[in-house]
C-alpha positions as CSV (number, residue, x, y, z in Angstrom):
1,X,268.2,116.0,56.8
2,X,270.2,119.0,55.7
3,X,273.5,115.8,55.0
4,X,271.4,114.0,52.9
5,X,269.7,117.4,51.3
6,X,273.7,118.0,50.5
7,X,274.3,114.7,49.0
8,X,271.5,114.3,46.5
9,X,272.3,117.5,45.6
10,X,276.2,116.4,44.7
11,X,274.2,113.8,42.8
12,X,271.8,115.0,40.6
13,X,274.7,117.6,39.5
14,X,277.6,115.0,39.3
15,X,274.1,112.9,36.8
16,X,274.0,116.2,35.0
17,X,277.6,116.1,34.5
18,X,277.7,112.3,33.2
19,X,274.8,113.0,31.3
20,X,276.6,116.2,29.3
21,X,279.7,114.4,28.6
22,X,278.3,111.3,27.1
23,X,275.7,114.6,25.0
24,X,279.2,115.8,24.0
25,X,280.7,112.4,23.2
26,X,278.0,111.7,21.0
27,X,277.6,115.0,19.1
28,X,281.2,114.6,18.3
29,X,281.3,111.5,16.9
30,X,278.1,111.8,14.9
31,X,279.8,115.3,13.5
32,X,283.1,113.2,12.9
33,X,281.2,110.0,11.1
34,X,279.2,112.6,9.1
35,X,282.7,114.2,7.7
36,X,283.5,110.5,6.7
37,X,280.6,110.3,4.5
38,X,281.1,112.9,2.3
39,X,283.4,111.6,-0.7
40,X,284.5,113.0,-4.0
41,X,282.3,111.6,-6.7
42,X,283.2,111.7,-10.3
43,X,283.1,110.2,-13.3
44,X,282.0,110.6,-17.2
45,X,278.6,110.4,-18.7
46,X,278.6,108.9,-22.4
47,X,276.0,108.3,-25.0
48,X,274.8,107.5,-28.3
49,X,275.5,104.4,-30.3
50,X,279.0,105.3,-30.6
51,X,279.2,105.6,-26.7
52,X,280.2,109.4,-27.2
53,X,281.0,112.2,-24.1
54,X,277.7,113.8,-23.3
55,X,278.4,117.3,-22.6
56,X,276.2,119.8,-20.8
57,X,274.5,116.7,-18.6
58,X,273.3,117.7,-15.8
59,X,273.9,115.9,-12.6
60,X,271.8,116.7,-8.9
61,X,271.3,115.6,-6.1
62,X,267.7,116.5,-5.0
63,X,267.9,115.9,-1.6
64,X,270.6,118.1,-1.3
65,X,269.6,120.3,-3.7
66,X,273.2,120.8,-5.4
67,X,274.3,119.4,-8.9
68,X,276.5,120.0,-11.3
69,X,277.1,119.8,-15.4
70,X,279.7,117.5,-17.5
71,X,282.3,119.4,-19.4
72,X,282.7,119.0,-23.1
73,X,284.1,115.9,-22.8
74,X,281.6,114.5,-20.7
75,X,283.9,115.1,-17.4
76,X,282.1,115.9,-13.9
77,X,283.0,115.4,-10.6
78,X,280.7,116.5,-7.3
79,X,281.2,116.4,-3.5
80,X,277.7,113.6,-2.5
81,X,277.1,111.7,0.9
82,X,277.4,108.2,0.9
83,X,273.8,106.7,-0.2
84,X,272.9,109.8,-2.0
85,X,270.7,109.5,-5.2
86,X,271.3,111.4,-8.4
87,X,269.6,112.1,-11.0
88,X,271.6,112.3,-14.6
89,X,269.8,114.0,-17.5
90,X,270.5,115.3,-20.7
91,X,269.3,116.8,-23.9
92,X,268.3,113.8,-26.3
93,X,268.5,111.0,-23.7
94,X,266.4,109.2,-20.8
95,X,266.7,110.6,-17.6
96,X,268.9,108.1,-15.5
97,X,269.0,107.4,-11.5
98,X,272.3,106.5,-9.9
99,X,272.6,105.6,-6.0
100,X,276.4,106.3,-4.5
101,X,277.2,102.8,-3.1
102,X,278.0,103.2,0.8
103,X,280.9,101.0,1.4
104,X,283.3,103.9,-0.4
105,X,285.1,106.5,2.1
106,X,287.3,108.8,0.0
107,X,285.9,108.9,-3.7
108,X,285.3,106.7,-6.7
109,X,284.7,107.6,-10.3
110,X,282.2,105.8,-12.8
111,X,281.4,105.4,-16.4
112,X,277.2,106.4,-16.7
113,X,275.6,105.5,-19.9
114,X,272.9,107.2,-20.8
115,X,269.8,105.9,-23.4
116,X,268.8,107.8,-26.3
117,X,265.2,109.6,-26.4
118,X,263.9,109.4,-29.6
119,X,260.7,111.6,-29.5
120,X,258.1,111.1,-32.5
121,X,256.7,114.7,-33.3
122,X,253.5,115.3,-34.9
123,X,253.5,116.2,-38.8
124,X,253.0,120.0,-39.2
125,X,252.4,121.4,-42.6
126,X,252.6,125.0,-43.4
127,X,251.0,127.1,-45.6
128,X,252.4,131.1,-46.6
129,X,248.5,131.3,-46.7
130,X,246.1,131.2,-43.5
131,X,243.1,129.4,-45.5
132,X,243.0,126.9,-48.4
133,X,240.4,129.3,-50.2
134,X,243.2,131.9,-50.7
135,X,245.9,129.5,-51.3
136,X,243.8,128.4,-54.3
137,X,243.5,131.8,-55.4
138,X,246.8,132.6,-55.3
139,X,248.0,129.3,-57.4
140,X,245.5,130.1,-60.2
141,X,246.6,133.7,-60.6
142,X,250.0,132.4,-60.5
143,X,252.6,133.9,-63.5
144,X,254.4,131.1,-64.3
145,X,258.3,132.5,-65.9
146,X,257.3,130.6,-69.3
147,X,253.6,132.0,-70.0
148,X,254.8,133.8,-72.7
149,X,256.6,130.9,-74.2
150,X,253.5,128.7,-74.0
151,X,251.2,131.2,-75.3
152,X,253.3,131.1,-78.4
153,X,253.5,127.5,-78.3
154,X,249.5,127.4,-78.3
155,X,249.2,130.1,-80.7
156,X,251.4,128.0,-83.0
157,X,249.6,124.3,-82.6
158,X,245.9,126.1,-83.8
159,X,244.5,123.7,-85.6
160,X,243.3,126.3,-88.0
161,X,246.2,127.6,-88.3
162,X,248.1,124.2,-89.0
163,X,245.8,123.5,-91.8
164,X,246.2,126.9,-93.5
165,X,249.9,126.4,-93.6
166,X,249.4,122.5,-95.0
167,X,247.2,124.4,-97.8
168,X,250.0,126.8,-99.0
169,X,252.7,124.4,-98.6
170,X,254.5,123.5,-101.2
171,X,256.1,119.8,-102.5
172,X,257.3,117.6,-100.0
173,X,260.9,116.4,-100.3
174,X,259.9,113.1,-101.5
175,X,257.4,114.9,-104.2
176,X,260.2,116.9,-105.3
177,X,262.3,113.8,-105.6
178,X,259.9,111.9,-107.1
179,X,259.3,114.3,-110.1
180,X,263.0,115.2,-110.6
181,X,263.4,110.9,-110.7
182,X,260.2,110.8,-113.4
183,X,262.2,114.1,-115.1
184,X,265.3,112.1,-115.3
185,X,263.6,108.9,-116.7
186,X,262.2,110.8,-119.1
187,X,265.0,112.3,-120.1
188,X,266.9,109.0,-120.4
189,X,263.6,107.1,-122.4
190,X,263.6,109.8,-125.2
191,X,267.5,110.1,-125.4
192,X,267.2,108.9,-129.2
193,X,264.0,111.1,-130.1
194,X,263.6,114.4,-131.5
195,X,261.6,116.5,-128.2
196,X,258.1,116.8,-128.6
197,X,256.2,120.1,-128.0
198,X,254.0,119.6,-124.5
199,X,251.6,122.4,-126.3
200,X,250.9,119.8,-129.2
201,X,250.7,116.8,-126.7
202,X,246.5,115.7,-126.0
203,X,247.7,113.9,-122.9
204,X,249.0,117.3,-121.3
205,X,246.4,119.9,-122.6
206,X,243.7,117.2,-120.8
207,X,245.5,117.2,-117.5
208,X,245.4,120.8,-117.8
209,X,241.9,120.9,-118.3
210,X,241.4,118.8,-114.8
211,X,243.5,121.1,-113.3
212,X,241.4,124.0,-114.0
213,X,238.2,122.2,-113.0
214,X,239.6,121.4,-109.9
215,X,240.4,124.8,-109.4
216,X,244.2,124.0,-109.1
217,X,245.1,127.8,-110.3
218,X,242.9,130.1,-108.5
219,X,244.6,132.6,-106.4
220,X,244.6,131.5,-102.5
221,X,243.8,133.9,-100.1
């Protein structure tokens, strides 16, 4: 009993032993596979309609919780596990999901392209004045930098006014030209004749006489 006590015992501990090693072999080569399947990605993120660098994109990996940003010339390059997926956003443009392909071992570069957001804002107005009641208020007591210009303007278009100054007037242009052409034809009709004396003429003395019924020389006010 106490021989075959002794030899299960060599057993069970040469078991243990086999069981470690093949634990150790394992561990190893799951640690060494998992090295292999981190590679160096990178690559540059453009944009726009002129396919322009995107600078300042952000690229993370969530499950990892790591990421990184594009340069100014839309240059980035991270450390990812094979079969990672990354999310590549940017200011102005749809968010983007990118899967690292799993048949790479060292690294690879890519060129992303990202879509532009175009984001349709509501139409704010502003007013300098919190309610439309004072707004009105404020354009009605309004000095506008020609008042004074058209207050004279007004004060000169009276209608009154205007018909005082027709009144007092005197001849027109043409009236003035159309006397000095009657003078002239006058002159020229009674070239051969002695002058006559207006104060012994009928015709003249009963014009004057209408003239003073009209009231042609009374003194205007």
């Amino acid at each position: 009993m106490q021989s075959i006590s002794n030899t299960s015992r060599y057993t069970i501990v040469i078991l243990f032993l086999i069981v470690g090693f093949v634990s150790l072999l394992g561990i190893q080569r799951s640690q060494a596979q998992g090295s292999a399947h981190i590679i160096q990605f990178s690559g540059i993120i453009i944009g726009g309609e002129d396919s322009e660098p995107v600078g300042g994109a952000h690229i993370y990996v969530p499950k990892a919780g790591r990421g990184t940003t594009t340069n100014p010339y839309g240059f980035f390059a991270l450390p990812v596990m094979v079969g990672d997926s990354l999310l590549i956003s940017a200011v102005g443009y749809k968010k983007q999901y990118y899967k690292v392909p799993l048949k790479y071992e060292k690294g690879f570069s890519v060129v992303i392209e990202l879509l532009t957001d175009t984001t349709m804002l509501p139409v704010v107005e502003v007013y300098p004045y919190p309610t439309e009641e004072l707004f009105k208020e404020a354009f009605l007591a309004l000095n506008l930098p020609d008042e004074k210009a058209q207050a004279a303007m007004r004060k000169n278009l009276n209608q009154q006014l205007m018909q005082e100054m027709a009144l007092n007037a005197g001849p027109s242009g043409s009236e003035s030209f159309r006397y000095y052409s009657n003078q002239q034809s006058n002159m020229m009709y009674n070239r051969n004749f002695a002058p006559t004396l207006q104060f012994l003429n009928p015709f003249a003395w009963a014009n004057f006489i209408k003239q003073v019924k009209r009231g042609d020389f009374k003194k205007k006010k």
